[in-house]
mmCIF file of the protein (N, C-alpha, C, O) and its ligand, coordinates in Angstrom:
data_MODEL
# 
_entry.id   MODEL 
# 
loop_
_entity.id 
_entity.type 
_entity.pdbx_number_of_molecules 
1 polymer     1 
2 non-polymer 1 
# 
_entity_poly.entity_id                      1 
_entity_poly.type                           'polypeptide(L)' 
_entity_poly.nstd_linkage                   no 
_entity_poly.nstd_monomer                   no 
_entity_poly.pdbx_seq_one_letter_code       
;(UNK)(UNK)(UNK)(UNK)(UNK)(UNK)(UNK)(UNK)(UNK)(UNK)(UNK)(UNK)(UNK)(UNK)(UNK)(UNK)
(UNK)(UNK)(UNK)(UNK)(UNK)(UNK)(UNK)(UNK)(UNK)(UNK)(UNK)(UNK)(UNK)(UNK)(UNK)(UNK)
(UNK)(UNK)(UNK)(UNK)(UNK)(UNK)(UNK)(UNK)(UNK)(UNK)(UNK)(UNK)(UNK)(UNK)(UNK)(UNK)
(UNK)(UNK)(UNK)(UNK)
;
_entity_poly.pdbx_seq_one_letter_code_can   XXXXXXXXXXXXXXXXXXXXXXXXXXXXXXXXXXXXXXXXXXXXXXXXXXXX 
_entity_poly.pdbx_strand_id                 A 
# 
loop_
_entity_poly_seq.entity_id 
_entity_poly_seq.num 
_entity_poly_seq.mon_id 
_entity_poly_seq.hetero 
1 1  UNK n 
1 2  UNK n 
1 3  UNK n 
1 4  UNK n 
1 5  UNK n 
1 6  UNK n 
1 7  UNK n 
1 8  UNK n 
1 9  UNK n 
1 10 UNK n 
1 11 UNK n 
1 12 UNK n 
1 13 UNK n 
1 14 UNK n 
1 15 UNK n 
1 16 UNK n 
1 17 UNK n 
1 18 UNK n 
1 19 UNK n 
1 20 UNK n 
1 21 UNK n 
1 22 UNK n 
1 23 UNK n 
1 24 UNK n 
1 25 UNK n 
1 26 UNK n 
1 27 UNK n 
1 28 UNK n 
1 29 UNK n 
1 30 UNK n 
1 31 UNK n 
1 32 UNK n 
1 33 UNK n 
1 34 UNK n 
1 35 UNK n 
1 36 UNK n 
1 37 UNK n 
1 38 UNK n 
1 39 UNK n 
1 40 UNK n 
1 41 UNK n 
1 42 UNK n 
1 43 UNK n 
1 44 UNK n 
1 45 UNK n 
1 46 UNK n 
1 47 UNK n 
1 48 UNK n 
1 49 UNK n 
1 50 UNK n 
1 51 UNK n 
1 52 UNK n 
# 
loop_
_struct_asym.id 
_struct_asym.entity_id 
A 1 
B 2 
# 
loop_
_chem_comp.id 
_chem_comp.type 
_chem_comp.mon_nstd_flag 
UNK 'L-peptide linking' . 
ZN  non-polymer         . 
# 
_pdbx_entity_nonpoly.entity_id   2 
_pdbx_entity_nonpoly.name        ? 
_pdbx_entity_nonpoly.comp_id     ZN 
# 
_pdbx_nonpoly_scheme.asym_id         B 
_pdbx_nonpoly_scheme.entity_id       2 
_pdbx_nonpoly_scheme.mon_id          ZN 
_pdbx_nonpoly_scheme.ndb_seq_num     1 
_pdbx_nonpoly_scheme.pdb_seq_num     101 
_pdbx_nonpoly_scheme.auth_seq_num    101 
_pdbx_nonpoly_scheme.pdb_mon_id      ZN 
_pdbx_nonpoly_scheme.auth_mon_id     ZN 
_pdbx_nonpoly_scheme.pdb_strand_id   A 
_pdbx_nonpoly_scheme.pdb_ins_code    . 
# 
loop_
_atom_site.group_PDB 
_atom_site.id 
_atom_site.type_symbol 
_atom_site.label_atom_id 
_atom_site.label_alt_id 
_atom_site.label_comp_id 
_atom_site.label_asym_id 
_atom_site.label_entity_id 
_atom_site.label_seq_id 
_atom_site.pdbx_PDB_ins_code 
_atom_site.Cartn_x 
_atom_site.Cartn_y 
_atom_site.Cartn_z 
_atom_site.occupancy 
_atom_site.B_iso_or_equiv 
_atom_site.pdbx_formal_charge 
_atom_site.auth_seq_id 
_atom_site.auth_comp_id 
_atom_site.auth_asym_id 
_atom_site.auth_atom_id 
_atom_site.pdbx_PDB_model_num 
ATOM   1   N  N  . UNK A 1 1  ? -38.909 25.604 30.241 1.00 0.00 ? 1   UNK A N  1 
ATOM   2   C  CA . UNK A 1 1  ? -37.811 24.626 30.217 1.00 0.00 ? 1   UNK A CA 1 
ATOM   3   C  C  . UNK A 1 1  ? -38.344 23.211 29.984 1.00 0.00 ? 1   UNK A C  1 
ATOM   4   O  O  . UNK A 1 1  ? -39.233 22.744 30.696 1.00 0.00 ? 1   UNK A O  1 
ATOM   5   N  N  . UNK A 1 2  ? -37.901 22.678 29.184 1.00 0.00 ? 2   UNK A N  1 
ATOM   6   C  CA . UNK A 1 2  ? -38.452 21.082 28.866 1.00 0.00 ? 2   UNK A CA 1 
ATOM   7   C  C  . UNK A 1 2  ? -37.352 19.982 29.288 1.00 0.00 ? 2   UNK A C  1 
ATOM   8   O  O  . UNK A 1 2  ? -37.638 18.866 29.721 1.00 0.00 ? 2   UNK A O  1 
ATOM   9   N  N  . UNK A 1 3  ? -35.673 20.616 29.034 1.00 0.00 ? 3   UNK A N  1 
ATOM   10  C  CA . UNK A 1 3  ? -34.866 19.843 29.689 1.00 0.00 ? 3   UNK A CA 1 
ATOM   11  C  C  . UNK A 1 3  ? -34.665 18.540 28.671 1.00 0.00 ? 3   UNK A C  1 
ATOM   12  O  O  . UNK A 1 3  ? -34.607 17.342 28.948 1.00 0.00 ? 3   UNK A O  1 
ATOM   13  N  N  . UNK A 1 4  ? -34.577 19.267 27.307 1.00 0.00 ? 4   UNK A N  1 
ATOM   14  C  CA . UNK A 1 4  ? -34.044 18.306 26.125 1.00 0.00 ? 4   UNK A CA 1 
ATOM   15  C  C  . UNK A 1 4  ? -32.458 18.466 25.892 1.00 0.00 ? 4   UNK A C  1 
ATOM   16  O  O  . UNK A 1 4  ? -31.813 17.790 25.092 1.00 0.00 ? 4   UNK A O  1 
ATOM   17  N  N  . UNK A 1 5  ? -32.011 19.333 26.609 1.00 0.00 ? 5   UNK A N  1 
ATOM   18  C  CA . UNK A 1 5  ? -30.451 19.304 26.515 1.00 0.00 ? 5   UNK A CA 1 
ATOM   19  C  C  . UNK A 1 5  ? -30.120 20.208 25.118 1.00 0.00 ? 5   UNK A C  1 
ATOM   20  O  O  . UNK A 1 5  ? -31.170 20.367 24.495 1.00 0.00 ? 5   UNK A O  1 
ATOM   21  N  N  . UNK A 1 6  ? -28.923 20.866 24.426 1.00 0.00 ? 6   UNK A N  1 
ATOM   22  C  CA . UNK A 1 6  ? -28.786 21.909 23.543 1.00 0.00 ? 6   UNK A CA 1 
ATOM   23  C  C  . UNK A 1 6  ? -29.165 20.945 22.122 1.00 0.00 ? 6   UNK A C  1 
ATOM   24  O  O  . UNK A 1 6  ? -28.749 19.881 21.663 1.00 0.00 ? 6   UNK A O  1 
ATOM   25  N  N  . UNK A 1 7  ? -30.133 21.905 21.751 1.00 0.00 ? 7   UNK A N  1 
ATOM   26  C  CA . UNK A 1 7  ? -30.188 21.619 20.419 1.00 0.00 ? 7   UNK A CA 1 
ATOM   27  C  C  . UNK A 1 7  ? -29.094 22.216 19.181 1.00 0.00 ? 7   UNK A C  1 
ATOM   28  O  O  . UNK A 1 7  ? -28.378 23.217 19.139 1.00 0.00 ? 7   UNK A O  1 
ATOM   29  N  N  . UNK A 1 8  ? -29.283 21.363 18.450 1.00 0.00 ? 8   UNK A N  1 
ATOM   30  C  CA . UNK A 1 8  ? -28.255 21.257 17.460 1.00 0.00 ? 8   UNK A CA 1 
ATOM   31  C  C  . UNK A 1 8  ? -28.783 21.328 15.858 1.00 0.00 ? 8   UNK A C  1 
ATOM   32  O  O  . UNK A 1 8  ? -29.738 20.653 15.473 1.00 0.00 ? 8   UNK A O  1 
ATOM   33  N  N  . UNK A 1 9  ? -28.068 22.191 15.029 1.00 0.00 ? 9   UNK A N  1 
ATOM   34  C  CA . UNK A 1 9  ? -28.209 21.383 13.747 1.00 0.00 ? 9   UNK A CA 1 
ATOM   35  C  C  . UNK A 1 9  ? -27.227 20.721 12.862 1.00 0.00 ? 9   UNK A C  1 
ATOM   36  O  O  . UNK A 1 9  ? -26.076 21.075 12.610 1.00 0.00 ? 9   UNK A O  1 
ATOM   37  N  N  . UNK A 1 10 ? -27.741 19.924 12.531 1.00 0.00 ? 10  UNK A N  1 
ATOM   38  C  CA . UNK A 1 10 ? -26.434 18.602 11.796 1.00 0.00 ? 10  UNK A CA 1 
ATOM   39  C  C  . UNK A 1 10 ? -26.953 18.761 10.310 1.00 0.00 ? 10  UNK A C  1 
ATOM   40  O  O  . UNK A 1 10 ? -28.050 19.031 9.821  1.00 0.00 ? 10  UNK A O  1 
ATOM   41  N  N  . UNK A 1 11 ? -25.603 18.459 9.759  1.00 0.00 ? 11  UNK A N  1 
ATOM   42  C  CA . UNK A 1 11 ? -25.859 18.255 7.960  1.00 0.00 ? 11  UNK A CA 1 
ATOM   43  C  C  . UNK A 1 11 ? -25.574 16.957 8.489  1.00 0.00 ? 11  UNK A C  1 
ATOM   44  O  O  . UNK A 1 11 ? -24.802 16.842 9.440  1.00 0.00 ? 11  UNK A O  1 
ATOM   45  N  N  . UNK A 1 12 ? -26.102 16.016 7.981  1.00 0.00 ? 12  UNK A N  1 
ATOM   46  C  CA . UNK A 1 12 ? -25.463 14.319 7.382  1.00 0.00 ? 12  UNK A CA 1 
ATOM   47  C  C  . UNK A 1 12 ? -25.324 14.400 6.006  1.00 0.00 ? 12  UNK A C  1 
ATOM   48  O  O  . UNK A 1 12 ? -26.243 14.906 5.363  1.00 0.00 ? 12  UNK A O  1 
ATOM   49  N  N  . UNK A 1 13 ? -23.904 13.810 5.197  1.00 0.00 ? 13  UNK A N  1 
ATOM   50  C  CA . UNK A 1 13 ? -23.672 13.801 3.894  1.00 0.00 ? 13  UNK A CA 1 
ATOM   51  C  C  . UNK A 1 13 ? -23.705 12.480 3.529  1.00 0.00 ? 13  UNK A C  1 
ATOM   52  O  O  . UNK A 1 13 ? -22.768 11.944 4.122  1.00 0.00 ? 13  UNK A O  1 
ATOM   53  N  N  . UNK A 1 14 ? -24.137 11.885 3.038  1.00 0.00 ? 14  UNK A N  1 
ATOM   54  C  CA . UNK A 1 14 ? -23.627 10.343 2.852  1.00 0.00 ? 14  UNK A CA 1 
ATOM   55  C  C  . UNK A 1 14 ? -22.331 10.275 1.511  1.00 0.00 ? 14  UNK A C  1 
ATOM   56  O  O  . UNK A 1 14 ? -22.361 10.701 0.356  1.00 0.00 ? 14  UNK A O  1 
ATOM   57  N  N  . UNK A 1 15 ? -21.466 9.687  2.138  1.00 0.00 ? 15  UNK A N  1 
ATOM   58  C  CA . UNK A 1 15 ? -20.152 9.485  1.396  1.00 0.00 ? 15  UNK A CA 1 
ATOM   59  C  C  . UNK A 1 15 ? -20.657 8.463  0.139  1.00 0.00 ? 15  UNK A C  1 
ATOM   60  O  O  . UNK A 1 15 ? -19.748 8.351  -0.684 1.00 0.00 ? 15  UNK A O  1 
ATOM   61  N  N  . UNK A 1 16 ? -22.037 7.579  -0.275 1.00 0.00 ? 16  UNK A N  1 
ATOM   62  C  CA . UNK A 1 16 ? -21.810 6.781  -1.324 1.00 0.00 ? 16  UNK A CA 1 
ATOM   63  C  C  . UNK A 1 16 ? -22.500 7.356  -2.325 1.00 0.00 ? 16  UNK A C  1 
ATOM   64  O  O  . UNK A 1 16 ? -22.401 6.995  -3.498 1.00 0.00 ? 16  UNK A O  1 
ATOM   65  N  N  . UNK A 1 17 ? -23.350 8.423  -1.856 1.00 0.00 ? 17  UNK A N  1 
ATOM   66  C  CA . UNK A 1 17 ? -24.640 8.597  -2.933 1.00 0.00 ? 17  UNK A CA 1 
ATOM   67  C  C  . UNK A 1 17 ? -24.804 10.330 -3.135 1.00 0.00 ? 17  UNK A C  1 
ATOM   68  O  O  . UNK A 1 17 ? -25.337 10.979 -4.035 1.00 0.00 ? 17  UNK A O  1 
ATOM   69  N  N  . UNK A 1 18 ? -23.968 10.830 -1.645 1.00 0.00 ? 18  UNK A N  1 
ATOM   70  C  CA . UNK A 1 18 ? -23.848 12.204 -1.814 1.00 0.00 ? 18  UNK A CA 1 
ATOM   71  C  C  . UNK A 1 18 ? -25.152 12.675 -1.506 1.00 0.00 ? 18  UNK A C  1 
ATOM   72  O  O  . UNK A 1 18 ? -25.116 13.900 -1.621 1.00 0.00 ? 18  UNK A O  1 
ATOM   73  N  N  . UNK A 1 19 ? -26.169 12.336 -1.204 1.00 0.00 ? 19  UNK A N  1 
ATOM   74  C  CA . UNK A 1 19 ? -27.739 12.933 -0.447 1.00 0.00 ? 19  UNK A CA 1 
ATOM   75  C  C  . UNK A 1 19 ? -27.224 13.485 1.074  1.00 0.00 ? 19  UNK A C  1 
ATOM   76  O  O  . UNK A 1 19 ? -26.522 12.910 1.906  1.00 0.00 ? 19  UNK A O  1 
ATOM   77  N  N  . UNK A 1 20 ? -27.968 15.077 1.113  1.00 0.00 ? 20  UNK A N  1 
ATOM   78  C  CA . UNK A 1 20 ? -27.363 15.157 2.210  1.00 0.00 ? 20  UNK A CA 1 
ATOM   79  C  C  . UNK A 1 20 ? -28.909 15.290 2.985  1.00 0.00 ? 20  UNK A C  1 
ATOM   80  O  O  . UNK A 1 20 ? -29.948 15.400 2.334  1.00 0.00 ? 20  UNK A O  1 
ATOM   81  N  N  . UNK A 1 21 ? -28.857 15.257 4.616  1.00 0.00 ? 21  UNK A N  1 
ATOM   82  C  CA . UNK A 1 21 ? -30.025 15.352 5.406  1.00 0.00 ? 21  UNK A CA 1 
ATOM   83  C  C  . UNK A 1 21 ? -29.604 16.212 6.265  1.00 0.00 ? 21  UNK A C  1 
ATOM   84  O  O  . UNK A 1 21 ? -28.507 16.115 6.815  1.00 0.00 ? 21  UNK A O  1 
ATOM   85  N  N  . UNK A 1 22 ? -30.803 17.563 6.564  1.00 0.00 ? 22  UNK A N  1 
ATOM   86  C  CA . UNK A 1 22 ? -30.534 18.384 7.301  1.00 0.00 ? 22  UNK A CA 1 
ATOM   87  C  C  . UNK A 1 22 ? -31.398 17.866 8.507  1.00 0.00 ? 22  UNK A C  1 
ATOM   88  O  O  . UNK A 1 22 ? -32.421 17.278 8.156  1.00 0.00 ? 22  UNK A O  1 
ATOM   89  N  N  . UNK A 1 23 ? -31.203 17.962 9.760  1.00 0.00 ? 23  UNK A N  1 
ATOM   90  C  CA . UNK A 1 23 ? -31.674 17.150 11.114 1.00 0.00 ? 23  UNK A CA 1 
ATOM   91  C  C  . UNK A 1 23 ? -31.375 18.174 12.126 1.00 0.00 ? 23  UNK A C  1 
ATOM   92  O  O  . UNK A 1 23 ? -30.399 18.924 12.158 1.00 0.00 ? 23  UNK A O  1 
ATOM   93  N  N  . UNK A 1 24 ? -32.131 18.114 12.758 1.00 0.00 ? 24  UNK A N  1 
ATOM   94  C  CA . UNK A 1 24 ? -32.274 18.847 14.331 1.00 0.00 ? 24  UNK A CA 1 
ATOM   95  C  C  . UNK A 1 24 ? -32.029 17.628 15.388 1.00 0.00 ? 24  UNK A C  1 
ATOM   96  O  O  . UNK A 1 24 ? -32.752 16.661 15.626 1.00 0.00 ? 24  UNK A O  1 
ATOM   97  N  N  . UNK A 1 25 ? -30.849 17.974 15.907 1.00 0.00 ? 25  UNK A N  1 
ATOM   98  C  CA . UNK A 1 25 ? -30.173 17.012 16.938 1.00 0.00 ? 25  UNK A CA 1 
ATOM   99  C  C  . UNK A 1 25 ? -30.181 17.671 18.081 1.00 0.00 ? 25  UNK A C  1 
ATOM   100 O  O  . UNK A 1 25 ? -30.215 18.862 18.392 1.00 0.00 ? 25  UNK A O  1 
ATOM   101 N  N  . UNK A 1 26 ? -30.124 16.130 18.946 1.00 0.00 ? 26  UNK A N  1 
ATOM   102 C  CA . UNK A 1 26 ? -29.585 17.352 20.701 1.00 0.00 ? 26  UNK A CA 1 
ATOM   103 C  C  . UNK A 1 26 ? -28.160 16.958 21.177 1.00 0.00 ? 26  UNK A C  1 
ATOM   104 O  O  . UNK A 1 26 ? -27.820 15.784 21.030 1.00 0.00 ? 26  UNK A O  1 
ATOM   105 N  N  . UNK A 1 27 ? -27.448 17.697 21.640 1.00 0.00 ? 27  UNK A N  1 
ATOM   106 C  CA . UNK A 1 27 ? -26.054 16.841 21.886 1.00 0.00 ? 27  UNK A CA 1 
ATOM   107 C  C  . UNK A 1 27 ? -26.277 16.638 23.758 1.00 0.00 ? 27  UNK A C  1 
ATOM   108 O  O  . UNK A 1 27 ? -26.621 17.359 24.695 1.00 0.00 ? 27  UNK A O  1 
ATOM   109 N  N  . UNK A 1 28 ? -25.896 15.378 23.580 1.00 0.00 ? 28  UNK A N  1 
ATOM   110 C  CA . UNK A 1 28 ? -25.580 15.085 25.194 1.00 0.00 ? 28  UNK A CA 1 
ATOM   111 C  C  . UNK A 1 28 ? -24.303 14.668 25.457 1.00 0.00 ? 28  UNK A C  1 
ATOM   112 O  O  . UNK A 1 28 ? -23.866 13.927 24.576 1.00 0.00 ? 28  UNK A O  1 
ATOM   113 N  N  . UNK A 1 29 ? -23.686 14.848 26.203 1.00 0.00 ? 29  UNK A N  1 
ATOM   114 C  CA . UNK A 1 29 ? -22.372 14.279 26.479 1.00 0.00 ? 29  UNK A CA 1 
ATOM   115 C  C  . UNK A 1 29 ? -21.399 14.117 25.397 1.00 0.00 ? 29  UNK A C  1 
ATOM   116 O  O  . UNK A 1 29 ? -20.676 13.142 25.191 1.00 0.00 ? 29  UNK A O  1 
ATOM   117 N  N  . UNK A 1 30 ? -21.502 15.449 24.589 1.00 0.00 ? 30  UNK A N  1 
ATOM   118 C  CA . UNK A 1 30 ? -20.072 15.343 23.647 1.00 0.00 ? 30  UNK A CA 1 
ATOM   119 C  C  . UNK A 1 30 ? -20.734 14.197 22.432 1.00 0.00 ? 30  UNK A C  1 
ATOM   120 O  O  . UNK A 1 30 ? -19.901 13.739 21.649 1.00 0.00 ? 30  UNK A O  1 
ATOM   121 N  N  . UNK A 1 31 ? -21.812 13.859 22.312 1.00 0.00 ? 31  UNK A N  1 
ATOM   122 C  CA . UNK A 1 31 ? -22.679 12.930 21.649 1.00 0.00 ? 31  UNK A CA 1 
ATOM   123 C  C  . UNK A 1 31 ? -23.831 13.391 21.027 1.00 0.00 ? 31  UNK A C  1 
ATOM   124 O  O  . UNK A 1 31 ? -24.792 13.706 21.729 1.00 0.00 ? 31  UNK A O  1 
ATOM   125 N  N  . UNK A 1 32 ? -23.891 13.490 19.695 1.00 0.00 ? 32  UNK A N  1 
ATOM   126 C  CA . UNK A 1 32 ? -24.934 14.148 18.877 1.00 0.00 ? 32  UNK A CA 1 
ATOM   127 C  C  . UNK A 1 32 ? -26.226 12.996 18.680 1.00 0.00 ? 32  UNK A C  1 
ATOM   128 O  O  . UNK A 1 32 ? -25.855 11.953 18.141 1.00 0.00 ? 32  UNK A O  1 
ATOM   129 N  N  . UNK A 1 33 ? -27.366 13.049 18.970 1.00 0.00 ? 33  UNK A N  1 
ATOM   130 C  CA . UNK A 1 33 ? -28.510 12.338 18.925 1.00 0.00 ? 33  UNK A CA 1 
ATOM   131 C  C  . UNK A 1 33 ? -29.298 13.122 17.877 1.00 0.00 ? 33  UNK A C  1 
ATOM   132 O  O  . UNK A 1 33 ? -29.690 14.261 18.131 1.00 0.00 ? 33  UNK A O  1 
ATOM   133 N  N  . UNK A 1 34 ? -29.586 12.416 16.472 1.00 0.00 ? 34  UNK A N  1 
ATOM   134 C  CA . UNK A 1 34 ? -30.628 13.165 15.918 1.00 0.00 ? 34  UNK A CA 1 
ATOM   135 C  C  . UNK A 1 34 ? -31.597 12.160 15.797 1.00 0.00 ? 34  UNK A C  1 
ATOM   136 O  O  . UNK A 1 34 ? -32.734 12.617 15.685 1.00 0.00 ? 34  UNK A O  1 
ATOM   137 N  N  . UNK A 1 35 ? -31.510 10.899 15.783 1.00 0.00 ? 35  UNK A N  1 
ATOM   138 C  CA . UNK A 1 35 ? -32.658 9.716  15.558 1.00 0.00 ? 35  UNK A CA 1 
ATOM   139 C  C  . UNK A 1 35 ? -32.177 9.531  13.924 1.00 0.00 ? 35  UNK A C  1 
ATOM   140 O  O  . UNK A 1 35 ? -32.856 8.675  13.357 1.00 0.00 ? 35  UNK A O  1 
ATOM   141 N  N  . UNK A 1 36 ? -31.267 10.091 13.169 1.00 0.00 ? 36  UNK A N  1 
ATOM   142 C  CA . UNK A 1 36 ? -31.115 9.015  11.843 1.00 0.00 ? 36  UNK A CA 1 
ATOM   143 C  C  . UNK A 1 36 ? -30.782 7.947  11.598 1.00 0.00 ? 36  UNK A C  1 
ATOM   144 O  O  . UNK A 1 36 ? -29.867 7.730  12.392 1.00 0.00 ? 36  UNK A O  1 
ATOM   145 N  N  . UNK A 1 37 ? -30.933 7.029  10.950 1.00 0.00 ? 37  UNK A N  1 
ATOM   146 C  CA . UNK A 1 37 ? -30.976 5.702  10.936 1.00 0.00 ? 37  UNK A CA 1 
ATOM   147 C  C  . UNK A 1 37 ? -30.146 4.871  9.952  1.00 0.00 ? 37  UNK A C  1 
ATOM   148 O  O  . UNK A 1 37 ? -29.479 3.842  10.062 1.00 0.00 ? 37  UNK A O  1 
ATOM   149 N  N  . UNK A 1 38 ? -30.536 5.973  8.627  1.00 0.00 ? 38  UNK A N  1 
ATOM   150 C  CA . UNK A 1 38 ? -29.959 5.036  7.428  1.00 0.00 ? 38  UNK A CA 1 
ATOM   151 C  C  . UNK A 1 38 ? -30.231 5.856  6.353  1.00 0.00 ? 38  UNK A C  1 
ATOM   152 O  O  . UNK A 1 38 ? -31.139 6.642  6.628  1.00 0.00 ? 38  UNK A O  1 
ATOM   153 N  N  . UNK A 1 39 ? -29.583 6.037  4.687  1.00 0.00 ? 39  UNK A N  1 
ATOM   154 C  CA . UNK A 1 39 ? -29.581 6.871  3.601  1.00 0.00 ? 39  UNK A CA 1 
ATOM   155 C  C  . UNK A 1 39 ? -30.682 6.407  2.934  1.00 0.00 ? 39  UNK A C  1 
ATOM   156 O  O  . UNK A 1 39 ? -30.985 5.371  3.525  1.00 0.00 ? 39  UNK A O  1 
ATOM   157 N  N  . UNK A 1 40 ? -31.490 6.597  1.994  1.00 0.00 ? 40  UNK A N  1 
ATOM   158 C  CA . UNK A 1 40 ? -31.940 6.110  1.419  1.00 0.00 ? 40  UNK A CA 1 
ATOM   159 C  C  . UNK A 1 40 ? -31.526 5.358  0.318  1.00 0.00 ? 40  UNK A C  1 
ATOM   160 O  O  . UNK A 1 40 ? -32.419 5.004  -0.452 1.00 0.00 ? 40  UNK A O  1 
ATOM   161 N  N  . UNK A 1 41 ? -30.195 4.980  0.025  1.00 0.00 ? 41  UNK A N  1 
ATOM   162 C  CA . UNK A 1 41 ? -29.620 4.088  -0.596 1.00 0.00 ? 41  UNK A CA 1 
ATOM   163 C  C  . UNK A 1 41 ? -29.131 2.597  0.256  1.00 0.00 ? 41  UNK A C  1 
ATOM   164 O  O  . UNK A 1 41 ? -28.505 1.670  -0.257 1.00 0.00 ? 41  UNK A O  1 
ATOM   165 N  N  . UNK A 1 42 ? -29.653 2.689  1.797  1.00 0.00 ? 42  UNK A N  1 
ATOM   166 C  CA . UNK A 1 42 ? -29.122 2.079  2.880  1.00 0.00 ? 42  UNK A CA 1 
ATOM   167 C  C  . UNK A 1 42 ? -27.699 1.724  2.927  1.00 0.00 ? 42  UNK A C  1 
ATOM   168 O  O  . UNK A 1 42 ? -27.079 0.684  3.149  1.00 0.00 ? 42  UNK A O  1 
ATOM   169 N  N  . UNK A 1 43 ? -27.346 3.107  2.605  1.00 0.00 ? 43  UNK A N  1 
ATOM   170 C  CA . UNK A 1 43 ? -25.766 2.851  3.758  1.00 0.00 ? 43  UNK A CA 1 
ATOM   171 C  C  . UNK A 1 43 ? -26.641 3.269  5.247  1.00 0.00 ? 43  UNK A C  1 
ATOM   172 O  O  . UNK A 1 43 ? -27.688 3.898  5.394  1.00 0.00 ? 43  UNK A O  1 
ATOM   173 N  N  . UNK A 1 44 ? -25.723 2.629  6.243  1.00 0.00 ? 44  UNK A N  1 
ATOM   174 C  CA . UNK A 1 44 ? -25.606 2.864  7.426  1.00 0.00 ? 44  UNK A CA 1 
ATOM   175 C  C  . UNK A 1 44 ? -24.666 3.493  8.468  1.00 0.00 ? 44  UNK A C  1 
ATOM   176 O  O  . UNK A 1 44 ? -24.843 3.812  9.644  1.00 0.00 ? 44  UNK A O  1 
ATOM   177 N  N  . UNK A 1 45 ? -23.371 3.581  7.459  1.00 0.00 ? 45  UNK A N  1 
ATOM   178 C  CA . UNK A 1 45 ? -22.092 3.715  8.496  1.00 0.00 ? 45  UNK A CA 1 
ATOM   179 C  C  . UNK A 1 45 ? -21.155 4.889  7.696  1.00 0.00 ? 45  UNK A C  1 
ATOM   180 O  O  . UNK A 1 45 ? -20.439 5.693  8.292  1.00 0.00 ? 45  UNK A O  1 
ATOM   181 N  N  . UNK A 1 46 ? -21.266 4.838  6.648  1.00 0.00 ? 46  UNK A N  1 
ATOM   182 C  CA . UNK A 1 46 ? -20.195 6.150  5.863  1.00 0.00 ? 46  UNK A CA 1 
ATOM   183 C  C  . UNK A 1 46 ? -20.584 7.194  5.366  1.00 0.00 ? 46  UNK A C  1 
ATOM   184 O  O  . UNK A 1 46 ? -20.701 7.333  4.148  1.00 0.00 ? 46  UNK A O  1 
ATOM   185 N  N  . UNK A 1 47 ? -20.930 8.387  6.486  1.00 0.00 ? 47  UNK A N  1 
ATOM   186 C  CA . UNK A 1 47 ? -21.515 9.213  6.525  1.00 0.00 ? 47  UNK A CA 1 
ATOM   187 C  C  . UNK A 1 47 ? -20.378 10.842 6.691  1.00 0.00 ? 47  UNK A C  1 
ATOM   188 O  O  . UNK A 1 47 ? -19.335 10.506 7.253  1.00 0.00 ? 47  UNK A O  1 
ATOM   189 N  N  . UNK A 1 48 ? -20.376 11.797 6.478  1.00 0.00 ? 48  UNK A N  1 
ATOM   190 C  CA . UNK A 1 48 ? -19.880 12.831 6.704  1.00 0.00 ? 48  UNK A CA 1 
ATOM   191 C  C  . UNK A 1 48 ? -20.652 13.793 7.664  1.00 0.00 ? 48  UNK A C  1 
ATOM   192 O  O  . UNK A 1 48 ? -21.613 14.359 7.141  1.00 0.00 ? 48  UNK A O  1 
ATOM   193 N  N  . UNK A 1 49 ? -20.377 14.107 9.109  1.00 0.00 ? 49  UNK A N  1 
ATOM   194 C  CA . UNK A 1 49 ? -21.339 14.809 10.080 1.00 0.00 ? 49  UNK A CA 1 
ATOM   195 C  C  . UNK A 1 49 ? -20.847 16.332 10.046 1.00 0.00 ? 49  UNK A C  1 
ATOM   196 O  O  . UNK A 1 49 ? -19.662 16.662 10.038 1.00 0.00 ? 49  UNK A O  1 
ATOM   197 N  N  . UNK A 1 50 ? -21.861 17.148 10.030 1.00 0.00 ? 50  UNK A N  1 
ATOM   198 C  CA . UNK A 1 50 ? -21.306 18.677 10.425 1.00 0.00 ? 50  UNK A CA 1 
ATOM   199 C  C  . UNK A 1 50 ? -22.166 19.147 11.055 1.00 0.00 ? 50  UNK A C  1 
ATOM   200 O  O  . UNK A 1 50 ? -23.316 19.244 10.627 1.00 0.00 ? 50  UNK A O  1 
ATOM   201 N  N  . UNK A 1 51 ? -21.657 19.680 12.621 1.00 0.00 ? 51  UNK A N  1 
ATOM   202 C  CA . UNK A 1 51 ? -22.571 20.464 13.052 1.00 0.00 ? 51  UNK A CA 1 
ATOM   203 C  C  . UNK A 1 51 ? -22.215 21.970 12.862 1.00 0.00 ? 51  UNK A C  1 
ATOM   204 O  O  . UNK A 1 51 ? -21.092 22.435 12.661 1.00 0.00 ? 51  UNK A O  1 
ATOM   205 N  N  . UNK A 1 52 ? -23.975 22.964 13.015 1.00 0.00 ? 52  UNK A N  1 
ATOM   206 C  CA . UNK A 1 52 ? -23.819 23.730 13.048 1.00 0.00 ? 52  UNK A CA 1 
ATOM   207 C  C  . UNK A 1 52 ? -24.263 24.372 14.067 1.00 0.00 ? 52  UNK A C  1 
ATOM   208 O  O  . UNK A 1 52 ? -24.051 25.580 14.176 1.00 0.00 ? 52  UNK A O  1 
HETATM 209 ZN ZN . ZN  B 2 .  ? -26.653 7.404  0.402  1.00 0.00 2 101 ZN  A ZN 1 
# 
C-alpha cells in the first residue's frame, strides 16, 4: 500500500489544436490530479477531459 489514492486514466483533448495526451491521474475528492500543465501549442484552459 503506498496510499496514492485510485489511480486513473485520463485522455486530455485540446479543443484548439486537437493533440490529445494520454496521463495517469489519481482522483481525490471527486478531483482528477494528473500534473498537466499546458498543450504544446500553450493553451491552458480549453481542454476536453475523459476518464477512463
Ligand atoms: Zn493544443
Amino acid at each position: 500500500m503506498t496510499g496514492t489514492g485510485t489511480g486513473v486514466k485520463v485522455i486530455i483533448r485540446c479543443k484548439q489544436c486537437g493533440e490529445r495526451f494520454i496521463l495517469k491521474g489519481r482522483k481525490e475528492k471527486g478531483k482528477i490530479e494528473t500534473g498537466f500543465r499546458q498543450c504544446i501549442c500553450s493553451n491552458q484552459h480549453d481542454f476536453e477531459i475523459e476518464e477512463q
